[in-house]
N, C-alpha and C positions, 0 to 999 in steps of 0.2 A: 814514655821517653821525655826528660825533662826538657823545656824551649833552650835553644839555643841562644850563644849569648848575643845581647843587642849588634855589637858591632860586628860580627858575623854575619846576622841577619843582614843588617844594612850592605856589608858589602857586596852576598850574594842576590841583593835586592839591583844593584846598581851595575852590578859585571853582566850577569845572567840575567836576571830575570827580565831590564829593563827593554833588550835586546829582542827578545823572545815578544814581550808583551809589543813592540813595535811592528815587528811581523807579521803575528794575529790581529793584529788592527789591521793591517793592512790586506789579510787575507780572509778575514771572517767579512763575512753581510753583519751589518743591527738587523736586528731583529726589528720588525714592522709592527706598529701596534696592534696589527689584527692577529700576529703570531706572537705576542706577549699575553696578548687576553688566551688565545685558543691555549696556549702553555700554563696560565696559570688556573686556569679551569679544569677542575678536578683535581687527581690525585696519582700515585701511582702507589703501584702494591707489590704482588708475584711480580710484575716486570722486571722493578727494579733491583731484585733479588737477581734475576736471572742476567740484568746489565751486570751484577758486579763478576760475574765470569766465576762463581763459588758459591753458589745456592746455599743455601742451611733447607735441607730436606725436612727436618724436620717440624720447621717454621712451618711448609705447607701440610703435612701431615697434623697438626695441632686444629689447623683451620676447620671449626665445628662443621659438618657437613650439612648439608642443606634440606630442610624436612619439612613438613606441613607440618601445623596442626590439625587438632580434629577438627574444629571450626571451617577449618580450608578444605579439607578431606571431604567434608560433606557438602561442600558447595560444589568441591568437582567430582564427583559421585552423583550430587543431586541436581541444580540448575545448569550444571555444563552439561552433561548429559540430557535432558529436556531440552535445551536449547539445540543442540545437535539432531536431537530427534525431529525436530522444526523443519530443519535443513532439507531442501533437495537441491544439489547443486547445479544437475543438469537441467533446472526447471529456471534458474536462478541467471543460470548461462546464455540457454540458445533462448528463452522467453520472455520473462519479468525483468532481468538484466536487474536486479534487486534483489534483498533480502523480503522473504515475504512481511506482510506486518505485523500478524502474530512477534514473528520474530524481534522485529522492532519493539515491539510494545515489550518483551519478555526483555530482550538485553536492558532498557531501562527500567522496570521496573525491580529487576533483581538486580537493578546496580552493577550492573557489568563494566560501565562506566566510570565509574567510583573503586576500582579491586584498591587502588592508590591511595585513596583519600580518607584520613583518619577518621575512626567511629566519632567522632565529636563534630566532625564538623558534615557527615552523614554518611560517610561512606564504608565501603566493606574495613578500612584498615588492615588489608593484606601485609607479608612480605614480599618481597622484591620472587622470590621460589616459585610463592603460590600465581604470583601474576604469569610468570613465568609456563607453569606450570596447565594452568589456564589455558592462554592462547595454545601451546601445543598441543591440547587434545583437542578444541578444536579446530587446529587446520586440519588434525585427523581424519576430520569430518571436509571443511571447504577452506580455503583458503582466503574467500572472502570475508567471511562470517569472524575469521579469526581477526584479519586486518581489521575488521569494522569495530570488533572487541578491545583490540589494541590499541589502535594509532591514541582516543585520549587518555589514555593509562602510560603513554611514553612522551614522545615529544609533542607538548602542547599546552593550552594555557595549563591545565589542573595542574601538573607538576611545576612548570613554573609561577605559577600563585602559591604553590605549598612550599613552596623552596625560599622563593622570593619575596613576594605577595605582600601587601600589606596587612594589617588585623582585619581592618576593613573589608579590603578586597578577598581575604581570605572569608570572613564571615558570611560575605554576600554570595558568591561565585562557588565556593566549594559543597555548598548542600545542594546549590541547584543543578550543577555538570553530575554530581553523585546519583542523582536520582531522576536522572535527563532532562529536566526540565527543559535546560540548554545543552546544546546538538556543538561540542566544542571542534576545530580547524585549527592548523595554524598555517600563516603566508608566509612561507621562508623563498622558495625559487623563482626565481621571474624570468621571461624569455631571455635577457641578456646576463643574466647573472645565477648560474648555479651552480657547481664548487666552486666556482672566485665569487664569493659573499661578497667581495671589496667592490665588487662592478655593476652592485644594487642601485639601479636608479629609481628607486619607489623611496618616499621625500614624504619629511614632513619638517614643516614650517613652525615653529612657535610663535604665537599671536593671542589674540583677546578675540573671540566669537561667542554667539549665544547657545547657551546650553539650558533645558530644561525652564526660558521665560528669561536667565538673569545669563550678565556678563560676564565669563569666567576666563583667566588665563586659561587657553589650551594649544592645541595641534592642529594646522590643516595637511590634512594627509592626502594626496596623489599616489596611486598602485597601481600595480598591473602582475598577478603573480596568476602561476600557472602549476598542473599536481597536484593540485589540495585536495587531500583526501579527507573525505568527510566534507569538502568544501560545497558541495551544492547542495548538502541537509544543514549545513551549520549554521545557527544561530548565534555563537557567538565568534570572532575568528580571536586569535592572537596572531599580528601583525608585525613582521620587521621590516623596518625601513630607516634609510638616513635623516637623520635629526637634524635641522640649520635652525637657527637664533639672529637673523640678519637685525634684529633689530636690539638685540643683545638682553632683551626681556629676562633672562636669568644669571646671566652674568657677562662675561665679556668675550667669549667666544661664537665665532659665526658657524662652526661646526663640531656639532656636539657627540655626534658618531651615532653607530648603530643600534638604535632604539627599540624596546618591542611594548605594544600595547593595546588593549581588551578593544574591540570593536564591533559591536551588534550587529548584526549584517542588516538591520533593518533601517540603521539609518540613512537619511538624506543622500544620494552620491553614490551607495553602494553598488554595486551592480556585481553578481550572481550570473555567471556563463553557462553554457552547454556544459554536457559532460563530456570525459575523459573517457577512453574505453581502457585500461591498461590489459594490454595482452590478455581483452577477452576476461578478464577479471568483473566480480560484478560489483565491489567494493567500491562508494562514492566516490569520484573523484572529478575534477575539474579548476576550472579558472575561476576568476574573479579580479575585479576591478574597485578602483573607488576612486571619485572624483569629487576635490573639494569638500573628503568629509571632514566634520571638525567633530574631534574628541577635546572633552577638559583633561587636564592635567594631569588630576588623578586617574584615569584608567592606562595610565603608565604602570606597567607590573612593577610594584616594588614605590610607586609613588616619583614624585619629581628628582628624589634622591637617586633613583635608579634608571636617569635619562642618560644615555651615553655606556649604556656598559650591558647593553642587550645582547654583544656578540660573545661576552664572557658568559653571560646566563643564559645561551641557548647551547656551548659546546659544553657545561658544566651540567645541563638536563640533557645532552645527547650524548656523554660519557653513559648513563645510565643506560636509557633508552635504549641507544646500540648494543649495548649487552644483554637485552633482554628479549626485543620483540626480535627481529628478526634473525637471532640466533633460537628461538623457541619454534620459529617455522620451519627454520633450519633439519633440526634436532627430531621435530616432527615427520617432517620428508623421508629423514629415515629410519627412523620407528616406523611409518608406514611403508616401505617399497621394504623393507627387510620382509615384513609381515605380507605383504600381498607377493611379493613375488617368488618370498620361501612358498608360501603356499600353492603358488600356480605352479610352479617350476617340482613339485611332489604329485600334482594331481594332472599334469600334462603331460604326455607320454609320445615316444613317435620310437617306433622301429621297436616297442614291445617296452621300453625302460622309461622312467621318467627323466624328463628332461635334465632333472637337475642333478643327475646320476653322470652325464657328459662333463670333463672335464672344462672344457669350455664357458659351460653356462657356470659352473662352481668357481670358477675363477671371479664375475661379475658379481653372484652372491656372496661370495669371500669379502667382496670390495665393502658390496652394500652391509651386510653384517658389520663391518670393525668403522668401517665410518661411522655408521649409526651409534656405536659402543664409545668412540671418539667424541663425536657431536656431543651428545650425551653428558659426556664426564666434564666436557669443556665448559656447555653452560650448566650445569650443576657447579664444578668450580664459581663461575662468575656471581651466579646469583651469589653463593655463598659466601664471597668477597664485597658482594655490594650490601646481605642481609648486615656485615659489618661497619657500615656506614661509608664503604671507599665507593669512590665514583672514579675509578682507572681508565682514562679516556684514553690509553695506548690497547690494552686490554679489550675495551668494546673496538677498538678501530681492527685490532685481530681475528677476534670472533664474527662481527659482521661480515667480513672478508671473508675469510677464509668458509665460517660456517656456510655462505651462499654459495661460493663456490663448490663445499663438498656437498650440499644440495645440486647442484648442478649432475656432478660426476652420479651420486646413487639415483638420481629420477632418471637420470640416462642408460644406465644399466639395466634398471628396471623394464623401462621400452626396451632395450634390447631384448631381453629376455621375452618379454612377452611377446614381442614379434607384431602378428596382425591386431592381437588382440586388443591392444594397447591404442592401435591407428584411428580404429574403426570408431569415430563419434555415438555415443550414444548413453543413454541411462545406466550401460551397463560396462560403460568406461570409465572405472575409476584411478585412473592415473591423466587421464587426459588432462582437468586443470591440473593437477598437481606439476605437468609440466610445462603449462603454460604460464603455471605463475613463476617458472624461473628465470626470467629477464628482469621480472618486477624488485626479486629480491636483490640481484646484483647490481641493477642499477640504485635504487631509492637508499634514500640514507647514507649517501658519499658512492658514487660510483667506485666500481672494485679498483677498474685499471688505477687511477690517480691515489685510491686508498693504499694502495701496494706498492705504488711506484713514488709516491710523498710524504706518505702521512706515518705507516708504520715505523718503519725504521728513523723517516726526517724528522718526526717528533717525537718517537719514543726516546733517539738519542737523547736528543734535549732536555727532556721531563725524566727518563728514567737512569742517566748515566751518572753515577754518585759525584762527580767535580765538573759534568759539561757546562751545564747552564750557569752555575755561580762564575766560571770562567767566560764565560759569555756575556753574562749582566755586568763582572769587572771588567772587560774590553770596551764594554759601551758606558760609561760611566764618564759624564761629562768632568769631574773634576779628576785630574790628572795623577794626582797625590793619591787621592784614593783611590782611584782604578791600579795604579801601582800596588798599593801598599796589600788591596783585598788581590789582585792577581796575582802577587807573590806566592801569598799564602795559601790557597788554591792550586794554583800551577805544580809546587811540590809537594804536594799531597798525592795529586793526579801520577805526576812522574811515580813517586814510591807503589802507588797501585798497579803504574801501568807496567814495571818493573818486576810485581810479583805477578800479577796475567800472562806474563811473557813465560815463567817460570811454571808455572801451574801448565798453562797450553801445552810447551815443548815436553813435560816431564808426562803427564796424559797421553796425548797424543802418540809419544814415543813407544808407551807402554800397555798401547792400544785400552787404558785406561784401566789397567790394571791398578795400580797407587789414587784412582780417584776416590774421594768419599763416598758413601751411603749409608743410608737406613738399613736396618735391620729389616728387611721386605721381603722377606721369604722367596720366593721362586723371582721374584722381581728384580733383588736386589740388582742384580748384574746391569738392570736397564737403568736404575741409577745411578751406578758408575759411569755408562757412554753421556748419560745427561749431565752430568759434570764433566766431565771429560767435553765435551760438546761447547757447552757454557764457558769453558774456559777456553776455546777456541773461538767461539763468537766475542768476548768479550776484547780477548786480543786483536782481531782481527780488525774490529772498532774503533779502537785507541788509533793502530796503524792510520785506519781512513781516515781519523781526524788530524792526524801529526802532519799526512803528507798530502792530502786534497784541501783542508780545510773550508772555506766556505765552495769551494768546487764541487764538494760531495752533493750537495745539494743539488746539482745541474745534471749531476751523474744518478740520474734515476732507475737504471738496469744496475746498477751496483746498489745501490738503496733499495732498490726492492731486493734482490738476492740477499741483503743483509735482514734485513726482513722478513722475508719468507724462512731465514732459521731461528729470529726470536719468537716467529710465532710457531713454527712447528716446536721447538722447547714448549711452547705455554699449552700447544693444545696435547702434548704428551705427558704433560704434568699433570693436567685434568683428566687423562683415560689412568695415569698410576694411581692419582687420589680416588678415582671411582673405587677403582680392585681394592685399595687396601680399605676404603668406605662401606663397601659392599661386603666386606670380612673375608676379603684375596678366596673368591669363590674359584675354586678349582676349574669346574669346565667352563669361566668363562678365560682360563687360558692364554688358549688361541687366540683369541679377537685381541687380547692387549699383547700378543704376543707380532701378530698381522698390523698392529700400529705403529710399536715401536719399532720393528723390522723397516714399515714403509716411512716414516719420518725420519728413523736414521740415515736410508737412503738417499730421498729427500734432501738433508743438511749435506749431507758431504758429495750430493749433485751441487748444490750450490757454494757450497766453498769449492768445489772444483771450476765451477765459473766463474767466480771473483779472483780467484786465482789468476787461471788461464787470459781474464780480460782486466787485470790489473793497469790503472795508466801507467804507474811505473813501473817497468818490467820487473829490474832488480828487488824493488817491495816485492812483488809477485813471486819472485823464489824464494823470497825472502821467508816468506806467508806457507809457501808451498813446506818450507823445513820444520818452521814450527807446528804446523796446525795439519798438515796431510804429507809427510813425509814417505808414507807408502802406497801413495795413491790412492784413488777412492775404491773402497775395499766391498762397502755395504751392493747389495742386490735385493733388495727387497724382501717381502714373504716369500719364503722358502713354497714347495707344491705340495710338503707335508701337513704344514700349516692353511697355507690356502683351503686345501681339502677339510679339514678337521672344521674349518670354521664357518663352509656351507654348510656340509652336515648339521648346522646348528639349527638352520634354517629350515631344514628337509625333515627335522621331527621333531612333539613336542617334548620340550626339554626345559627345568628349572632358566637355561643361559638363554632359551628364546624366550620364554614370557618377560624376563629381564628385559632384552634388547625391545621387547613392542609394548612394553607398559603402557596403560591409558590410553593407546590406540583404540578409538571407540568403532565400533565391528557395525552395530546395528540393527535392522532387525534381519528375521529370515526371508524374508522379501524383497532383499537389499543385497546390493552387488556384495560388499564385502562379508556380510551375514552369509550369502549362500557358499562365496571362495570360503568363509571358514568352517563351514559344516560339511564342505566338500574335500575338504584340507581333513578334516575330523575322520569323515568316513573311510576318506582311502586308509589311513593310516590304520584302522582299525582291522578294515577288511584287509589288510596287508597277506598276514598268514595264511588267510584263504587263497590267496593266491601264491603265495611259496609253494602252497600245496599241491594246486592243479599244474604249476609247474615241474612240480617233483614230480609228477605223475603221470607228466609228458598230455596233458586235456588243457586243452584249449577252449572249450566250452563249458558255461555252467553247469546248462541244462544235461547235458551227458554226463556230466559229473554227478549231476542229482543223482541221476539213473543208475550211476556205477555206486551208488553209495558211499562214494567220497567226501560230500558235505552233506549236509542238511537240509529241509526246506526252511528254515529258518534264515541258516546262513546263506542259500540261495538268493533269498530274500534282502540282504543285505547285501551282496554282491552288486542284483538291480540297481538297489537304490544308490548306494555308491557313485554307479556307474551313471544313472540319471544325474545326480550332484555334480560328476563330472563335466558331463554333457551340457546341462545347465550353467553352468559357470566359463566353460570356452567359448559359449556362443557369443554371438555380437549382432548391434542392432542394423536394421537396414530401413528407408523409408520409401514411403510412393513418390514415386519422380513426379508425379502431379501435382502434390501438396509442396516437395519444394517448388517448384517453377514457379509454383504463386504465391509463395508466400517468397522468394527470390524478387519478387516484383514490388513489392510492399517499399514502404518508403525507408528510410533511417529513422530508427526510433520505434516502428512500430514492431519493428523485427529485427533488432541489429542483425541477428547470427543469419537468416534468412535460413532457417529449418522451421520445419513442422514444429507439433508439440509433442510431448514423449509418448501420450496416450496415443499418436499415430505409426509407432515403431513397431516394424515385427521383428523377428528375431533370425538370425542367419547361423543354421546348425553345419559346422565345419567339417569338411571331407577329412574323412583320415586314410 
């Protein structure tokens, strides 16, 4: 369309738009400089596709799916596996309260530390997949072992020296965190300051002190931070703290802002606290202090030139980070509880059936199945998006969320399922950490509540909405001419978009999404029409809350999250469709994407039925109600045909369950989840033998031997089955003697206050 002419322009610059641009000043916040850095740090990708309310399906089908190499393949085949083998968690737990040192000495020496860090400068040079890829098999194994693998492969110096770094510092620092030399931390939380970063009182000074004999410009730094994981083994930390210049030694400012830089815990001032316990976790962690220590200049990450802009290079390394580690833990939880509790729930039986035959219990394995399948696709999605160089910090702020929450919902199913089994402490309780590390995950890396209720939807606006933020940087624009002249041109753009969302929604909507686009997706298609259809109802819905709350949305954080919780169920149903058509739209896996997009549709139009219903302005609210849910909220989740179909997946082995528990490492026959799998194996085998003694109205083997009905063979196999059973529902018990005294033991010598495993015996369950 050609520009209109000048004095057109000009008039409707000075009728209209000048009116309009008065009002949003007067109703919008400036933005604060800790939320112009947190906004310009990183990127955005899928999101932003999904703000504009009309996806291009095909954009995300295009996106090369996410793979190993052989290189990668053989490291997690060959040293994840050894390393896991290391592992005992219960040993880890109630004993040592560490990783053993084999262990230690193996993650450094095989670079575990390094999966990040370019072959050049000594490290594995992974993808963003394989790193990924990594930690999830082993949380398969512990929890800790995974975090202790993770944390300096995510947020910490390595990544921001390879990001930021100088040549220098990159030369010096990235062969030696590669190959452990140094033990890396970083200090981001301090007791008065942890999601308001702004409320850091950990200070550093610019000044002249002696470093290494001579006089150098540097820092004297005062801390007090708390959480640091890896913090009581680490030899080197990365530090953020506020920067002052009172003496104006670099320029003419007295506050230089949030600074981050390399600090050896071994010098002068440092001080190294007690540890941390996090929920029973045995993964380093703890406080630290520093008093009057002085750094030169250069162990500023990134050099002098990178003083003051530490808060932009730490949410620009935790766009990544949060999309990788703790959505692989995630992702992990349910690969494992899909695997361990399809199996218990097949080989556990009461009133003659196996448990997972009761619809009841198939309803929680339904759950745990399509989550897992979910999880799954979401971060395969992400990795795949970051192996492309984006670092989408709405994207990680959805996945961390969300991913620990639906770790939440499947370890919790899982204990339910398992019942006593699951309660009972002991070597032979392999879910117990696994649900004690679920606090650790919701809370670390942006608590969920504040992530939900500020960060998804308050900044993804922002960053992913195609005209907000330029309209936002033209309302705060000191020069008046120009804030006009760029808000103009902005402002009707925005209108013409928000003009055709409104049209797209109501004609969707009405049509219960019949006229929406899609791919050509085979049995799928139909779920890409309600996701446009959807998309084009969230995107509406958005414009509204900006037209008529403006900077009010912000305060309104139950409306911000609801808006939220449907860009992210969009992102994470994108990831289970790209799985299916990645995985070559495997037929029986179905159900489970059919159990996703059932329960997220649901889901979305629970939540625009809230935003609705609790509209501040009522009339917007019927307004909202016509265009976007005119016939009420329709969805009900997974149907009981599908729920069914999709335990079943669970309950035998099949091409769609080794899918859903890949790389879940089993371990040996010795080993809790070694024996639930051989016990899993045998029932299923000897299955028929027992259709058979049921057909046949015998109830006993051994008469059946006699009647010539089986075998001694298969007799033989029936036992051992049954042993395998037996063996796997027990649980452990201890001598009340050995607690009482080891109960009396100080802190430290026995956190958990139990025995040790070699004093467990075993407690065979009444049936």
């Amino acid at each position: 369309m050609p520009p209109a002419p000048q004095f057109i322009t000009t008039a409707r610059r000075e009728i209209l738009t000048r009116p309009v641009l008065s009002l949003v000043q007067s109703a919008l916040p400036a933005l604060s400089a800790t939320e112009n850095e947190a906004i310009d740090a990183g990127n955005t990708w899928w999101d932003a596709a999904l703000f504009t309310g009309n996806p291009d399906w095909e954009q995300l089908l295009a996106v090369p799916p996410a793979r190993l190499t052989e290189e990668e393949r053989a490291f997690l085949d060959g040293p994840v596996d050894r390393l896991c083998a290391m592992i005992d968690d219960w040993r880890m737990t109630w004993e040592t309260h560490d990783l053993p040192p084999e262990a230690w000495d193996y993650l450094k020496r095989e670079k575990f530390f390094g999966i990040i860090i370019p072959k050049e400068h000594g490290g594995l040079g992974f993808s963003n997949f394989a790193h990924s890829e990594i930690v999830r098999k082993i949380a398969t194994r512990s929890v800790s072992t995974a975090v202790t693998a993770m944390v300096p492969n995510s947020l910490g110096p390595g990544e921001l020296i390879l990001r930021f770094g100088t040549e220098a510092q990159q030369e010096h620092w990235l062969p030696r965190l590669a190959d452990g030399r140094e033990v890396p931390a970083f200090g981001l939380t301090s007791p008065e300051a942890g999601s308001d970063a702004a409320a850091m009182t950990d200070e550093g000074v610019v000044c002249r002190g002696e470093w290494q004999g001579e006089e150098v410009l540097g820092i004297r730094l005062n801390w007090h931070k708390r959480y640091i994981t890896l913090g009581p083994v680490a030899t080197i930390l990365g530090l953020a703290f506020k920067l002052r210049d009172p003496e104006h030694l670099l320029g003419g400012q007295d506050e230089i802002g949030i600074t981050v830089a390399l600090v050896p815990t071994d010098l002068p001032g440092v001080t190294i606290g007690r540890r941390h316990i996090p929920s029973m976790q045995t993964f380093q962690n703890g406080p630290n202090e520093g008093r009057d220590v002085f750094i030169p200049l250069e162990n500023v990450i990134g050099g002098p030139e990178r003083v003051g802009q530490g808060w932009k290079m730490l949410m620009s390394a935790l766009a990544a980070g949060r999309g990788i580690s703790l959505p692989s833990l995630s992702a992990a939880a349910g690969a494992f509880a899909a695997h361990t509790t399809g199996a218990y729930a097949r080989v556990r039986s009461q009133f003659n059936l196996p448990i997972g035959k009761f619809e009841g219990i198939q309803e929680r394995l339904a759950r745990i199945a399509a989550n897992a399948y979910l999880l799954d696709g979401a971060r395969r999605l992400t990795c795949a998006g970051l192996d492309q160089g984006n670092h989408p910090a709405v994207i990680s702020s959805i996945l961390k969320l969300h991913a620990t929450e639906r770790m939440r919902v499947v370890i919790n199913d899982a204990m339910d399922v398992h019942g006593g089994k699951a309660i009972i402490e002991g070597p032979r309780n392999y879910l117990g950490s696994q649900y004690r590390a679920i606090p650790v995950g919701i809370t670390v890396e942006g608590a969920n509540i504040l992530t939900r209720s500020l960060m998804v939807f308050g900044q993804g606006a922002i960053r992913s909405h195609p005209y907000l933020l330029e309209e936002i940087r033209a309302v705060g624009d000191a020069n008046r001419g120009r804030a006009l002249a760029n808000f103009d041109q902005v402002l009707w753009k925005h209108v013409g978009h928000a003009l055709k969302t409104a049209i797209r929604a109501f004609v969707r909507n009405w049509s219960g999404g019949v006229f929406a686009p899609a791919p050509r997706a085979g049995k799928a298609t139909r779920y890409y029409r309600q996701m446009s259809r959807y998309a084009a109802a969230f995107a509406f819905a958005s414009d509204i809350s900006f037209l008529t709350l403006g900077g009010e949305l912000k305060r309104r954080e139950l409306l911000s999250a609801r808006l939220g919780d449907v860009l992210s169920e969009l992102y994470l149903l994108s990831g289970a469709l790209k799985r299916w058509e990645d995985e070559g739209r495997q037929e029986d896996d179905l159900p489970l994407l059919a159990w996703c997009m059932e329960s997220g549709f649901a889901t979305i139009e629970q939540r625009f039925a809230e935003i609705i219903a609790n509209f501040p302005a009522r009339p917007v609210g019927w307004m909202l109600r016509l265009f976007i849910q005119p016939f009420g909220r329709r969805r009900n989740g997974p149907s009981d045909r599908t729920i069914r179909q999709c335990a079943e997946i669970l309950l035998e082995p099949c091409p769609a369950r080794d899918r859903l528990i890949d790389s879940v490492y089993i371990g040996g026959a010795d080993e809790a989840i070694g024996r639930l799998t051989e016990a899993f194996r045998q029932t299923v085998a000897t299955q028929p033998l027992h259709d058979r003694l049921r057909k046949a109205r015998v109830r006993d083997p051994e008469k059946a031997r006699e009647q010539g009905l089986i075998s001694a063979e298969e007799l033989d196999s029936l036992r051992a089955a049954d042993a395998a059973v037996a063996e796997v529902i027990a649980v452990d018990d201890f001598p009340a003697d050995d607690l009482a005294r080891s109960g009396g033991q100080r802190t430290g010598d026995n956190p958990a206050g139990i025995g040790n495993a070699g004093d467990t015996r075993i407690t065979e369950p009444a049936e």
